[in-house]
mmCIF file as Biopython writes it, N, C-alpha, C and O atoms, coordinates in Angstrom:
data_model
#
loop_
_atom_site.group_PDB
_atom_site.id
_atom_site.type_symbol
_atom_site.label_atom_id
_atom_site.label_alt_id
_atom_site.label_comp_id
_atom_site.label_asym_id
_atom_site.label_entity_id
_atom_site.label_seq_id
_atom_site.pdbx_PDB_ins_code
_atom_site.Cartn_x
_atom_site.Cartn_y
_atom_site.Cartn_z
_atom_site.occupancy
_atom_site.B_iso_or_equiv
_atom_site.auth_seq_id
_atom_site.auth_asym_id
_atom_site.pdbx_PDB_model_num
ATOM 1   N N  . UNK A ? 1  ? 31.383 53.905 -9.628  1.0 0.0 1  A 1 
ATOM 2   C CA . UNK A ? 1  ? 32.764 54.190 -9.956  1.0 0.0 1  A 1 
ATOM 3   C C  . UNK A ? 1  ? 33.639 52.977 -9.629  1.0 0.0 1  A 1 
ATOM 4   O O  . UNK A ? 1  ? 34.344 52.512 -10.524 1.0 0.0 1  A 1 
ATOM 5   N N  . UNK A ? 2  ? 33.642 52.405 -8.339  1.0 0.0 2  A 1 
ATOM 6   C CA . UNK A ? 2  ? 34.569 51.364 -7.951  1.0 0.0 2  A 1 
ATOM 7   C C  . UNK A ? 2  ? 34.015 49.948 -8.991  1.0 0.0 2  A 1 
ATOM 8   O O  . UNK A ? 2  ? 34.798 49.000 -9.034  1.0 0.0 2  A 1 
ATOM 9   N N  . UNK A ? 3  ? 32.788 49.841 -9.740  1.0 0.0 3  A 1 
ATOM 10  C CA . UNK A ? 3  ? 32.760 48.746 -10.833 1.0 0.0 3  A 1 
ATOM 11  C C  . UNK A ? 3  ? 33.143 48.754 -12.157 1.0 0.0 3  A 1 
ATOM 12  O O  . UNK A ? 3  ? 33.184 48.016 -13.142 1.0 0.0 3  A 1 
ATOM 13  N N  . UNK A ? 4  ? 33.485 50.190 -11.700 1.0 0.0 4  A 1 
ATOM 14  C CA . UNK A ? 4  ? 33.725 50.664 -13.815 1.0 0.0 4  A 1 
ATOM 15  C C  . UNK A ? 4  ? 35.210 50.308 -13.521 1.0 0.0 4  A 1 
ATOM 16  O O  . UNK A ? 4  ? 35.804 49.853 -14.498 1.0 0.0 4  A 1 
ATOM 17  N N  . UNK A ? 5  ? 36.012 50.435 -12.247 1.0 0.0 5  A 1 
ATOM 18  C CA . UNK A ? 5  ? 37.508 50.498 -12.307 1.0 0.0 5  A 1 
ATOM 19  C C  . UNK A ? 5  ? 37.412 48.729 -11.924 1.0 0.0 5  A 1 
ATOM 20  O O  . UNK A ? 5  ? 38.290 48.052 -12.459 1.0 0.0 5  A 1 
ATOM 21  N N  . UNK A ? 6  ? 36.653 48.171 -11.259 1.0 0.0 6  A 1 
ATOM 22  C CA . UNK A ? 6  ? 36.862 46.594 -10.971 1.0 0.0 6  A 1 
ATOM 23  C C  . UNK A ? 6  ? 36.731 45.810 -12.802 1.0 0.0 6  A 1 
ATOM 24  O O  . UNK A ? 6  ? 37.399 44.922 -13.332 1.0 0.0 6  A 1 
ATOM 25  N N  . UNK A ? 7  ? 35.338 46.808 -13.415 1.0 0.0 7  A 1 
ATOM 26  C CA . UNK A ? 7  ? 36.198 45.988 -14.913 1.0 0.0 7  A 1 
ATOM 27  C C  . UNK A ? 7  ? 37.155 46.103 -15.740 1.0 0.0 7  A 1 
ATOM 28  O O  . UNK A ? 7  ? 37.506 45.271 -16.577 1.0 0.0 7  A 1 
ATOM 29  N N  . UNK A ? 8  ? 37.696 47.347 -15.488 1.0 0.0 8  A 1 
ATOM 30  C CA . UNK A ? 8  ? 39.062 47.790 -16.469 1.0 0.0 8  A 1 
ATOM 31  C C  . UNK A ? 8  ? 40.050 46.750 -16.399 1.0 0.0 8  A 1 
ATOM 32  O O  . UNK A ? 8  ? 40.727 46.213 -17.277 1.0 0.0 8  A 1 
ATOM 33  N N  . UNK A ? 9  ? 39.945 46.503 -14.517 1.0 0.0 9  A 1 
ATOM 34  C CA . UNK A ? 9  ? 41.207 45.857 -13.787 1.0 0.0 9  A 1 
ATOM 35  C C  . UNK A ? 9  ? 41.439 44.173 -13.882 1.0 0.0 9  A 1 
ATOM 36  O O  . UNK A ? 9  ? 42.506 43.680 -13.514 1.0 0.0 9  A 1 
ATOM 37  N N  . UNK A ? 10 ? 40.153 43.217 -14.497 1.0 0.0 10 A 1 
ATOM 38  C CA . UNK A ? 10 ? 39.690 42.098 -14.465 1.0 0.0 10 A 1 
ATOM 39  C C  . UNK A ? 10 ? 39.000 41.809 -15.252 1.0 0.0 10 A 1 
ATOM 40  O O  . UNK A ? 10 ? 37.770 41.833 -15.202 1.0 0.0 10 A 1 
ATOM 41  N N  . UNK A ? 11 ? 39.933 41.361 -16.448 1.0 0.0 11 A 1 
ATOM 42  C CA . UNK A ? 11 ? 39.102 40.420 -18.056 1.0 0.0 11 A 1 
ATOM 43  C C  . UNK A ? 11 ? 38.428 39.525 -17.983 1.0 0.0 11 A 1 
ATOM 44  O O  . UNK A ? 11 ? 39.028 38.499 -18.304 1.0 0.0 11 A 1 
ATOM 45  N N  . UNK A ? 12 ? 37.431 39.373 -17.712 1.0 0.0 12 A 1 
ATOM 46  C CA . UNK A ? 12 ? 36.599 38.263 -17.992 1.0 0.0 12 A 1 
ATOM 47  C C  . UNK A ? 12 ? 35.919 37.472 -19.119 1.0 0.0 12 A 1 
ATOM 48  O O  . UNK A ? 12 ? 34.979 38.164 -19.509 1.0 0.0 12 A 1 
ATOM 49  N N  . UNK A ? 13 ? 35.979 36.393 -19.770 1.0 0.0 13 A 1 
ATOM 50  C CA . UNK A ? 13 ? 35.747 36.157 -20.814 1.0 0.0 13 A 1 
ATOM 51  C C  . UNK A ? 13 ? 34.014 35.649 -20.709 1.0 0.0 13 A 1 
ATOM 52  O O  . UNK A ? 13 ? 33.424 34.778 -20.070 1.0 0.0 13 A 1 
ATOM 53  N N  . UNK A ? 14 ? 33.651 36.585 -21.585 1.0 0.0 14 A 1 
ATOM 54  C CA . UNK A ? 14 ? 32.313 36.913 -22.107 1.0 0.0 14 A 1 
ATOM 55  C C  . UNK A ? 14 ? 31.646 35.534 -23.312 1.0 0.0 14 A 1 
ATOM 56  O O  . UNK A ? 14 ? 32.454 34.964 -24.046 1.0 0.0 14 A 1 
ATOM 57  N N  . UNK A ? 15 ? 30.597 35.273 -23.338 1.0 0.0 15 A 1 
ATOM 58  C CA . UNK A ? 15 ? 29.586 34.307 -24.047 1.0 0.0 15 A 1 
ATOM 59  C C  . UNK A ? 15 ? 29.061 34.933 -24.432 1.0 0.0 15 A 1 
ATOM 60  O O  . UNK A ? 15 ? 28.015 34.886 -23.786 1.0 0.0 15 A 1 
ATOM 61  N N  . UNK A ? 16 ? 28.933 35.958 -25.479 1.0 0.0 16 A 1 
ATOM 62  C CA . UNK A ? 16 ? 27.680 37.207 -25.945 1.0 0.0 16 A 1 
ATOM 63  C C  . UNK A ? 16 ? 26.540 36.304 -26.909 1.0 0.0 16 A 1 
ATOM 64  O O  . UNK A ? 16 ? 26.515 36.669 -28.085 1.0 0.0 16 A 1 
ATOM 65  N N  . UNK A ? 17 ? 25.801 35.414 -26.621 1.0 0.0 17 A 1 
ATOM 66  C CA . UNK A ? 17 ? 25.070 34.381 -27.654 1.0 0.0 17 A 1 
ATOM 67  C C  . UNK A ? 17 ? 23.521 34.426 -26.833 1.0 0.0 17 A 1 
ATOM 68  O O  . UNK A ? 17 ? 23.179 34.628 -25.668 1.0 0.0 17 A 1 
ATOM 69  N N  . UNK A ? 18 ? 22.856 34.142 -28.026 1.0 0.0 18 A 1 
ATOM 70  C CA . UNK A ? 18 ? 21.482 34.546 -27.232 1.0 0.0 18 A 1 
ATOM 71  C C  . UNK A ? 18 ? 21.146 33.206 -27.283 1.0 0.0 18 A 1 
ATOM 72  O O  . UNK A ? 18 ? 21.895 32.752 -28.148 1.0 0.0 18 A 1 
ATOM 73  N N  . UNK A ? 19 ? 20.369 32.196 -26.807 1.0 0.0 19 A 1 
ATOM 74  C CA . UNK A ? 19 ? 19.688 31.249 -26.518 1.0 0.0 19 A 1 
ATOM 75  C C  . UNK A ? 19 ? 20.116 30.232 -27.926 1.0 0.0 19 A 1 
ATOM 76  O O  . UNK A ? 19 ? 20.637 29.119 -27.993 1.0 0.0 19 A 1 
ATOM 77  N N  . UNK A ? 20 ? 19.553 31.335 -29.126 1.0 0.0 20 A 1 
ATOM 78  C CA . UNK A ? 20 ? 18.722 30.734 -30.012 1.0 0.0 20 A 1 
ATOM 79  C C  . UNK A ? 20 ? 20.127 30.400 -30.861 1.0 0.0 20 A 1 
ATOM 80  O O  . UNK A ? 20 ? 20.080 29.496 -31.696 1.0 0.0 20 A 1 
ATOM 81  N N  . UNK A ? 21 ? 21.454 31.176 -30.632 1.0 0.0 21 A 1 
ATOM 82  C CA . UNK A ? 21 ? 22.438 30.939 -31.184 1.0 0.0 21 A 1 
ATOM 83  C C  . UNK A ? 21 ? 22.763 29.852 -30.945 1.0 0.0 21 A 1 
ATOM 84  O O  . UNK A ? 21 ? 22.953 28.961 -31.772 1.0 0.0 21 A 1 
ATOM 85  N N  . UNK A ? 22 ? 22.921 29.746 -29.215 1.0 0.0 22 A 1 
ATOM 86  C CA . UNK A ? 22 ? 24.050 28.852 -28.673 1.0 0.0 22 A 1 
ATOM 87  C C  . UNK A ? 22 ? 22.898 27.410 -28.964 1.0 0.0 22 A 1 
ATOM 88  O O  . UNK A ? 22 ? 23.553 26.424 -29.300 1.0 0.0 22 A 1 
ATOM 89  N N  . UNK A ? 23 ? 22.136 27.273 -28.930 1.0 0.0 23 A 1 
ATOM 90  C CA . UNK A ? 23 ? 21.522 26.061 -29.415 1.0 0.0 23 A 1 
ATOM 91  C C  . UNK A ? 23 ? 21.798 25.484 -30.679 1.0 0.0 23 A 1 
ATOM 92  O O  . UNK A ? 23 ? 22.154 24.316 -30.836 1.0 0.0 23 A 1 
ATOM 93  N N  . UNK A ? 24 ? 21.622 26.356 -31.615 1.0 0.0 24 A 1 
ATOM 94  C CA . UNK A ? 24 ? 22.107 25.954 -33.177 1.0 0.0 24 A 1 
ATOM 95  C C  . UNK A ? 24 ? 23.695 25.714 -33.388 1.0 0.0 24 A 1 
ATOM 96  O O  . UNK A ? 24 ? 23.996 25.085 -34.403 1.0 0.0 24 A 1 
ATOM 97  N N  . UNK A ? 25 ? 24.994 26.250 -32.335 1.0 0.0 25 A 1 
ATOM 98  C CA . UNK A ? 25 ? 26.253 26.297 -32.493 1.0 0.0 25 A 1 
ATOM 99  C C  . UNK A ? 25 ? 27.158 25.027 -31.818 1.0 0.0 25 A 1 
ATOM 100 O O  . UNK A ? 25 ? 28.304 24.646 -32.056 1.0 0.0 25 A 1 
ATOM 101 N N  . UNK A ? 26 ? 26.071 24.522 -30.821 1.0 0.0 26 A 1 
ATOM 102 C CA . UNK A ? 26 ? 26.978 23.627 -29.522 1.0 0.0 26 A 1 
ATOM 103 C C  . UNK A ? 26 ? 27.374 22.537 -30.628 1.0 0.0 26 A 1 
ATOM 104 O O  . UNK A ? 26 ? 28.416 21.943 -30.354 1.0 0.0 26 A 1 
ATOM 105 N N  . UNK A ? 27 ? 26.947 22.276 -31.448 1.0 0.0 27 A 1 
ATOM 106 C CA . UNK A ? 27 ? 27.788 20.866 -31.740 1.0 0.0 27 A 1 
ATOM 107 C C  . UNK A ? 27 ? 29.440 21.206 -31.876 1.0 0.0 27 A 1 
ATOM 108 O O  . UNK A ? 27 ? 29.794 22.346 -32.174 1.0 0.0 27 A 1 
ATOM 109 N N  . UNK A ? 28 ? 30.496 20.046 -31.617 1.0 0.0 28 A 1 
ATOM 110 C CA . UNK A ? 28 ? 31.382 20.266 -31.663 1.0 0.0 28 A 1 
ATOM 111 C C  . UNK A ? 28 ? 31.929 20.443 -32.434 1.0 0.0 28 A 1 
ATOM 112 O O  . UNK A ? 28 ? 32.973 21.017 -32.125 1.0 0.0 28 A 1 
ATOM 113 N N  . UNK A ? 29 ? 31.796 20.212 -33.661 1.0 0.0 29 A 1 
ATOM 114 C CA . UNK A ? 29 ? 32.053 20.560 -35.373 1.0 0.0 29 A 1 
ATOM 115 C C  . UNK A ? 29 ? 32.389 22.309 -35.385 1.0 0.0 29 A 1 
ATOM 116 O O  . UNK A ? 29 ? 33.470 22.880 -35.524 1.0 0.0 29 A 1 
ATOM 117 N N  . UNK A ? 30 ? 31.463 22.690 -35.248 1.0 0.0 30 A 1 
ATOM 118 C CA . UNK A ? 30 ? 31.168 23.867 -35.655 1.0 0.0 30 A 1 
ATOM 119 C C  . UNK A ? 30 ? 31.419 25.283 -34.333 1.0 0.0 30 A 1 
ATOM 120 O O  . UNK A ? 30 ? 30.842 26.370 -34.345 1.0 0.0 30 A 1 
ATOM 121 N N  . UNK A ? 31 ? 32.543 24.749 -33.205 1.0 0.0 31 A 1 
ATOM 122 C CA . UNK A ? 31 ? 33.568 25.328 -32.606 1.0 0.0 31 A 1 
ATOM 123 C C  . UNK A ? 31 ? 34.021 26.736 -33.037 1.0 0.0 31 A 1 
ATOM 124 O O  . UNK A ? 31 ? 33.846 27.817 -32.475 1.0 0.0 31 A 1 
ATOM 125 N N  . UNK A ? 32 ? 34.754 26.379 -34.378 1.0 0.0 32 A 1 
ATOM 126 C CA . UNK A ? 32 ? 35.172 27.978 -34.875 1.0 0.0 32 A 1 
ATOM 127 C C  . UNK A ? 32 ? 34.069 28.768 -35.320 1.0 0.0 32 A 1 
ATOM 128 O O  . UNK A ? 32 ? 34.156 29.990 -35.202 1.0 0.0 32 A 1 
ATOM 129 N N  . UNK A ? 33 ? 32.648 28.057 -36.003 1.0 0.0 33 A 1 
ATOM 130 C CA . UNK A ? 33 ? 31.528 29.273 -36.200 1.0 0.0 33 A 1 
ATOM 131 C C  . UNK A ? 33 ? 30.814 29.598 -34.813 1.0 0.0 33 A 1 
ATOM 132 O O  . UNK A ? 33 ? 29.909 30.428 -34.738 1.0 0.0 33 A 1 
ATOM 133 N N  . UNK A ? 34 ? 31.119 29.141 -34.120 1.0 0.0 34 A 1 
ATOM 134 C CA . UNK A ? 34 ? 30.828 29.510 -32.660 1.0 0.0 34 A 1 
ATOM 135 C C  . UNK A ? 34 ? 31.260 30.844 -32.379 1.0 0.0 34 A 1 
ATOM 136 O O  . UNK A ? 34 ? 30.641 31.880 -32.137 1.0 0.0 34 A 1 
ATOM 137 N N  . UNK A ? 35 ? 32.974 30.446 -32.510 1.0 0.0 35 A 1 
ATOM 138 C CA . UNK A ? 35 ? 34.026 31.599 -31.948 1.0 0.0 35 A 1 
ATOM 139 C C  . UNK A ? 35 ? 33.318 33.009 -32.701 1.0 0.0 35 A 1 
ATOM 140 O O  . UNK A ? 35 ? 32.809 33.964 -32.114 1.0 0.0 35 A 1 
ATOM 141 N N  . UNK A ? 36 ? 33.428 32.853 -33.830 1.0 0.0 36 A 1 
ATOM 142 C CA . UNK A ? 36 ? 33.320 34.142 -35.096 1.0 0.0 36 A 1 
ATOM 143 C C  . UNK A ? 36 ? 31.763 34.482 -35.029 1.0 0.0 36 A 1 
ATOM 144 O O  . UNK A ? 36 ? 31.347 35.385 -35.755 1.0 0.0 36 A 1 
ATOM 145 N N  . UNK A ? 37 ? 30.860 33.781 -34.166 1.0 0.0 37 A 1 
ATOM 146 C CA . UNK A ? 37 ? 29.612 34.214 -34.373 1.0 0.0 37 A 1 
ATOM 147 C C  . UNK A ? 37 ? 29.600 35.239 -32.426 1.0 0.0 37 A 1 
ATOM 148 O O  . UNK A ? 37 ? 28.715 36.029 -32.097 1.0 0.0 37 A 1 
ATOM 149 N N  . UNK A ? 38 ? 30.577 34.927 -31.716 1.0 0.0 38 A 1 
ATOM 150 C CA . UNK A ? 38 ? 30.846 35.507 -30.445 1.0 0.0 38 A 1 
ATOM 151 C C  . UNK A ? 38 ? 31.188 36.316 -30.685 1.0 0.0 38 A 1 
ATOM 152 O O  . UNK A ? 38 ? 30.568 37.315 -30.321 1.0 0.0 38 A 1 
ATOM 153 N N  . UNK A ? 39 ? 32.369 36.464 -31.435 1.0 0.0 39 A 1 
ATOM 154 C CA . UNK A ? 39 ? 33.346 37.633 -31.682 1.0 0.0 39 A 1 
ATOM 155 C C  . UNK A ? 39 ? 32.638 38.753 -32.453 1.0 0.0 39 A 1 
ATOM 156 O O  . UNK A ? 39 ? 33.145 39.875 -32.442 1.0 0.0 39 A 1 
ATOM 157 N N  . UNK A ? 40 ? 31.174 38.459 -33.314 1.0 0.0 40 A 1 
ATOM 158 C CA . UNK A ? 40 ? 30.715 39.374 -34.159 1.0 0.0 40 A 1 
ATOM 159 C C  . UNK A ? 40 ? 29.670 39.849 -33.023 1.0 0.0 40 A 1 
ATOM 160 O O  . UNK A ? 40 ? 29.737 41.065 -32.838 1.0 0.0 40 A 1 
ATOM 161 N N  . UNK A ? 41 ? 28.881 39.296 -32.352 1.0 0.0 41 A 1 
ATOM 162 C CA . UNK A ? 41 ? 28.280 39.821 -31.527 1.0 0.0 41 A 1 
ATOM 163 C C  . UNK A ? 41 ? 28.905 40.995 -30.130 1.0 0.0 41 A 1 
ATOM 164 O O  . UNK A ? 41 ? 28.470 42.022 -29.611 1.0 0.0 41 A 1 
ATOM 165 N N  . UNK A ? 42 ? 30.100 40.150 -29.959 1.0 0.0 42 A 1 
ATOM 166 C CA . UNK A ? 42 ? 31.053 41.634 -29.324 1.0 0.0 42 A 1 
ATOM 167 C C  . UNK A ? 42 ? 31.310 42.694 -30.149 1.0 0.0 42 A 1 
ATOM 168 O O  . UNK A ? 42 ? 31.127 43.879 -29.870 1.0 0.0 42 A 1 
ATOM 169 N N  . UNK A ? 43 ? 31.777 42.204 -31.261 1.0 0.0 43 A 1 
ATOM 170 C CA . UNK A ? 43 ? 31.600 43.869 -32.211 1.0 0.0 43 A 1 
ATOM 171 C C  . UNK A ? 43 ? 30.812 44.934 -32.325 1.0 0.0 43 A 1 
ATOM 172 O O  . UNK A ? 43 ? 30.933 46.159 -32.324 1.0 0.0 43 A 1 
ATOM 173 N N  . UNK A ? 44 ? 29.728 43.906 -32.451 1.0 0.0 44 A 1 
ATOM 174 C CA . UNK A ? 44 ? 28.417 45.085 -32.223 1.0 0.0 44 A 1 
ATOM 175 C C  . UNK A ? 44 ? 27.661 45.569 -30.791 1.0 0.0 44 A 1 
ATOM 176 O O  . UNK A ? 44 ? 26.726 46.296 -30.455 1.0 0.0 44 A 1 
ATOM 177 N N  . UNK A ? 45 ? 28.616 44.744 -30.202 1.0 0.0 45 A 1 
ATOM 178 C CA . UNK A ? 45 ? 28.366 45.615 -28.482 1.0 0.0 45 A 1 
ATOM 179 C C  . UNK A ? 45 ? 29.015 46.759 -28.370 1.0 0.0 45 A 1 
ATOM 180 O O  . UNK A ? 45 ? 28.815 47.848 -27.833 1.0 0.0 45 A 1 
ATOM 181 N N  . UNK A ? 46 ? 30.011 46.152 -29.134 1.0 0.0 46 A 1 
ATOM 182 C CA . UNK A ? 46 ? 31.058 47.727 -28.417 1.0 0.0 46 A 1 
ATOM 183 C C  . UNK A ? 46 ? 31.118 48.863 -29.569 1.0 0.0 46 A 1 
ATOM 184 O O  . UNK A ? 46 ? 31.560 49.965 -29.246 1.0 0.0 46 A 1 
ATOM 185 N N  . UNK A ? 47 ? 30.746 48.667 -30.734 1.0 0.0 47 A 1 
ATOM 186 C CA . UNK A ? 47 ? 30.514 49.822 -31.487 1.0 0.0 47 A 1 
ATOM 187 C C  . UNK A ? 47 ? 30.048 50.952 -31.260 1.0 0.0 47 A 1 
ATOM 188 O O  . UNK A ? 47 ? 30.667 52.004 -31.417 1.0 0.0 47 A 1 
ATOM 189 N N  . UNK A ? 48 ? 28.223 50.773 -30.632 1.0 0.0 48 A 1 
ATOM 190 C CA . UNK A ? 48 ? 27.945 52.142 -29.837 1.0 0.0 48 A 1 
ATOM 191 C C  . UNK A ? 48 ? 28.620 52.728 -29.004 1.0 0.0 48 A 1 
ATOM 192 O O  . UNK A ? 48 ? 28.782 53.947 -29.064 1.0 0.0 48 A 1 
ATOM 193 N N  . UNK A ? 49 ? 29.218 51.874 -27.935 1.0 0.0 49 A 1 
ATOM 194 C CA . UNK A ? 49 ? 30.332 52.548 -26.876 1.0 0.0 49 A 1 
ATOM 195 C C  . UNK A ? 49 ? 31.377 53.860 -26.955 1.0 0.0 49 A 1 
ATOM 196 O O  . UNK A ? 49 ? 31.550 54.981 -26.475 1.0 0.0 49 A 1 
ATOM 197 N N  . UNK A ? 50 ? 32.142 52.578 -28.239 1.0 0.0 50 A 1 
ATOM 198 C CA . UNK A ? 50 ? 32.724 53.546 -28.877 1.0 0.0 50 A 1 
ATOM 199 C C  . UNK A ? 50 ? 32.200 54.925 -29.338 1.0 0.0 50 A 1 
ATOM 200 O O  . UNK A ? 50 ? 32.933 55.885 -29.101 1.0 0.0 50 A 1 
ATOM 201 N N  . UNK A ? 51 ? 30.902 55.167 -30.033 1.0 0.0 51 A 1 
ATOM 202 C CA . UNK A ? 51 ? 30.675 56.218 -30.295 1.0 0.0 51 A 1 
ATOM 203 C C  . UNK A ? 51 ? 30.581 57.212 -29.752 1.0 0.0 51 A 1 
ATOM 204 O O  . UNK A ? 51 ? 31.030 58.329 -30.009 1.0 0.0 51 A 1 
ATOM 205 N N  . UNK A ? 52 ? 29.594 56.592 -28.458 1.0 0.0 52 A 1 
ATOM 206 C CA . UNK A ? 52 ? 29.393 57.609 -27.646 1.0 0.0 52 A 1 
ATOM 207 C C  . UNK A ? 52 ? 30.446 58.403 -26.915 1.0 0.0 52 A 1 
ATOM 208 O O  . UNK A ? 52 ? 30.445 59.577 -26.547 1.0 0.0 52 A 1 
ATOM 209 N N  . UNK A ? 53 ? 31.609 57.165 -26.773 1.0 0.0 53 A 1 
ATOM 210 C CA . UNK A ? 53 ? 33.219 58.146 -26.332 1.0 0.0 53 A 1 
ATOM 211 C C  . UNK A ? 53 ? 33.470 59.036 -27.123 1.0 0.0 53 A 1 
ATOM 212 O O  . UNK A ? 53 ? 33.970 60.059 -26.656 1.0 0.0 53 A 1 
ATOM 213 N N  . UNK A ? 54 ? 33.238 58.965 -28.435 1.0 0.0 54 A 1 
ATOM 214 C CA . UNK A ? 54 ? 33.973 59.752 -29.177 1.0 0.0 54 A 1 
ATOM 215 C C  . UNK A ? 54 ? 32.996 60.998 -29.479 1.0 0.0 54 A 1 
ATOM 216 O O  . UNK A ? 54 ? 33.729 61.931 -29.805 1.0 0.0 54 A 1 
ATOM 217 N N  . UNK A ? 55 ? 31.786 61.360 -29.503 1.0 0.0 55 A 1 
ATOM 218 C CA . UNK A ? 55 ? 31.112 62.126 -29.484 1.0 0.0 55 A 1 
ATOM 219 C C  . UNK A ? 55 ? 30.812 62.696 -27.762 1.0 0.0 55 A 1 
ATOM 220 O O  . UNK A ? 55 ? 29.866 63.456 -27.556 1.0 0.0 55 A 1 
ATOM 221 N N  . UNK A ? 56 ? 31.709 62.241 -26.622 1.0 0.0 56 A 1 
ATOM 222 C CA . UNK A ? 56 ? 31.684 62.792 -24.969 1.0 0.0 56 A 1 
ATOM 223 C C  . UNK A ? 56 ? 32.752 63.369 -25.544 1.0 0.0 56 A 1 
ATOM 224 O O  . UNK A ? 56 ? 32.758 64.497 -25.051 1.0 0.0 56 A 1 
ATOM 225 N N  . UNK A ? 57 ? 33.800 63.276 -26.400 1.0 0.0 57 A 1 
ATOM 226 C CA . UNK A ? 57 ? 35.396 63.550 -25.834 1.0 0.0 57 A 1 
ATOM 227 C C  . UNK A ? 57 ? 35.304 64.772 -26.997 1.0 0.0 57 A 1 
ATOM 228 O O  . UNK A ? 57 ? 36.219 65.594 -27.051 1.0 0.0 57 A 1 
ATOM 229 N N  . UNK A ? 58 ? 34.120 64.859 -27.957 1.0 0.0 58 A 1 
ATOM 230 C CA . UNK A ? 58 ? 34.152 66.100 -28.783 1.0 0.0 58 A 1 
ATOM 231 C C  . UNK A ? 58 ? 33.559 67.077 -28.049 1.0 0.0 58 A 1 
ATOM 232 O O  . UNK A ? 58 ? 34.110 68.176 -27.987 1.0 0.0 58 A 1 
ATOM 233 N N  . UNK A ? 59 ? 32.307 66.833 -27.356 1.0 0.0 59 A 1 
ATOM 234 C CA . UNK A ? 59 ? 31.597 67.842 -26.284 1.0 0.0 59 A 1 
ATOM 235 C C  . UNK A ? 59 ? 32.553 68.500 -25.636 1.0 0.0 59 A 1 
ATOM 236 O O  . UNK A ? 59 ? 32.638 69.725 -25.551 1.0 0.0 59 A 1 
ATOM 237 N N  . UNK A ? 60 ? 33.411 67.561 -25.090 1.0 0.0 60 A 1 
ATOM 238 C CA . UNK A ? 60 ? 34.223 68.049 -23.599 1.0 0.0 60 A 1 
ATOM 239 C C  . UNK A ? 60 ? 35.495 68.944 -24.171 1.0 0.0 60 A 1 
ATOM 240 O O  . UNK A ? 60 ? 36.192 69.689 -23.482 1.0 0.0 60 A 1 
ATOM 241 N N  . UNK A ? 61 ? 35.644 68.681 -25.688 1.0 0.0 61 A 1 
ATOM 242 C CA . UNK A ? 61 ? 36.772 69.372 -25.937 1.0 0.0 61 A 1 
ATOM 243 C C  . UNK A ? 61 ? 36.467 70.644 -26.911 1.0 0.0 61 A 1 
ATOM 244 O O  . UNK A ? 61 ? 37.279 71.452 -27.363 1.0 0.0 61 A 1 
ATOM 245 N N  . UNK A ? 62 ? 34.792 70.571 -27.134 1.0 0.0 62 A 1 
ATOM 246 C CA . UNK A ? 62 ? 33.984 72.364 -27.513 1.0 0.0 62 A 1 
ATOM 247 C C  . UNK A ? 62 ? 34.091 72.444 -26.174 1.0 0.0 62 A 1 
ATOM 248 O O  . UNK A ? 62 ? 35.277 72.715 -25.988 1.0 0.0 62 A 1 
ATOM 249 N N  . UNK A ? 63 ? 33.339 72.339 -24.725 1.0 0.0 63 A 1 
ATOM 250 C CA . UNK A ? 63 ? 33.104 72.903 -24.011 1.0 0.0 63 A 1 
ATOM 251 C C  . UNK A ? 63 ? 34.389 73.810 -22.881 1.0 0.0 63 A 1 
ATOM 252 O O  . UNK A ? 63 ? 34.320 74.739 -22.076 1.0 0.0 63 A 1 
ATOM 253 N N  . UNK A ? 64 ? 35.594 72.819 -23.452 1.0 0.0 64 A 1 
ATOM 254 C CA . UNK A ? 64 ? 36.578 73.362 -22.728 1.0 0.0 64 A 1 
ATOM 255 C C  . UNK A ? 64 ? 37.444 74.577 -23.410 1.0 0.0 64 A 1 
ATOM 256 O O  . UNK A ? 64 ? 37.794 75.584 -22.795 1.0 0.0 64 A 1 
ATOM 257 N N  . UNK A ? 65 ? 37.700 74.331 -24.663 1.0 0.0 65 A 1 
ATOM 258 C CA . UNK A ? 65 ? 37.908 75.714 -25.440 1.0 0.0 65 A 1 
ATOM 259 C C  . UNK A ? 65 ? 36.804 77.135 -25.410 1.0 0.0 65 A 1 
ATOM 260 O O  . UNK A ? 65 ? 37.191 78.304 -25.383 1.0 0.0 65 A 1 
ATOM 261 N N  . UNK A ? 66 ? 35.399 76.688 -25.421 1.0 0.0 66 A 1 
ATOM 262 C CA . UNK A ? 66 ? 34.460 77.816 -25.236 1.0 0.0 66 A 1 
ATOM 263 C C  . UNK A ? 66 ? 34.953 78.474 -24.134 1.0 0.0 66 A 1 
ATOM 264 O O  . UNK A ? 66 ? 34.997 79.704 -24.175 1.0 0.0 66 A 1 
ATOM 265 N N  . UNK A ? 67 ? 35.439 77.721 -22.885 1.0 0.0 67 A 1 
ATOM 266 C CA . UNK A ? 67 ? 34.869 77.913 -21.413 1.0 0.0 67 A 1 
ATOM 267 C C  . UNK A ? 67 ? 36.141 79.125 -21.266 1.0 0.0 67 A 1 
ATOM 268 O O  . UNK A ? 67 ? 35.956 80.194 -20.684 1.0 0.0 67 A 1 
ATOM 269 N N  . UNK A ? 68 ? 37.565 78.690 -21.968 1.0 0.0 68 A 1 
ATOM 270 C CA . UNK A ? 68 ? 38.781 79.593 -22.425 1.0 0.0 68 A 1 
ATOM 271 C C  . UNK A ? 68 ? 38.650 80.567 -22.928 1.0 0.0 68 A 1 
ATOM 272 O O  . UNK A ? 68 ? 39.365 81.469 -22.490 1.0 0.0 68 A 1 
ATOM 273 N N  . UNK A ? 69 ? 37.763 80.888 -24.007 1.0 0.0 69 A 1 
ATOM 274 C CA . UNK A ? 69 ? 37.805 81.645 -25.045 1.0 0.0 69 A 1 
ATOM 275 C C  . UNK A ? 69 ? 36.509 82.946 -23.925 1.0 0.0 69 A 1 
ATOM 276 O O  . UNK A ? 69 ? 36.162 83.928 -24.581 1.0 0.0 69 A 1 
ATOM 277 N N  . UNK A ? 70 ? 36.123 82.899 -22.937 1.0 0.0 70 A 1 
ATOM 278 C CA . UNK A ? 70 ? 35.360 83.646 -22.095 1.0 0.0 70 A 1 
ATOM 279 C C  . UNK A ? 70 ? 36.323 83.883 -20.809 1.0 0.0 70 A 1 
ATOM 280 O O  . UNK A ? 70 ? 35.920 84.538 -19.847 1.0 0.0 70 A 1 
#
């Protein structure tokens, strides 16, 4: 609990690149396909996340009307 609230509280900027990326990207030219090849790999980190919030927050909101309706 106290790490889930230490990351809410403290942005840290993330490198999401696997080996094989950041080898093919370092030249300095190619800076912005760097950025947009980071930024797409965060996308697809946080997509599942997202889901799974949104399929906890449907559970929790059948289970709390059922729990009423008894």
């Amino acid at each position: 609990m106290f790490f889930g609230i230490c990351f809410l509280f403290f942005g840290v900027s993330t490198y999401a690149q696997c080996a094989m990326c950041r080898a093919a990207l370092t030249n300095d030219a190619n800076i912005e396909q760097a950025k947009a090849v980071n930024d797409g790999i965060v996308f697809l980190m946080a997509v599942p996340y997202l889901l799974v919030a949104v399929v906890g927050y449907f559970i929790y909101k059948m289970r709390k009307t059922k729990s009423k309706a008894e």
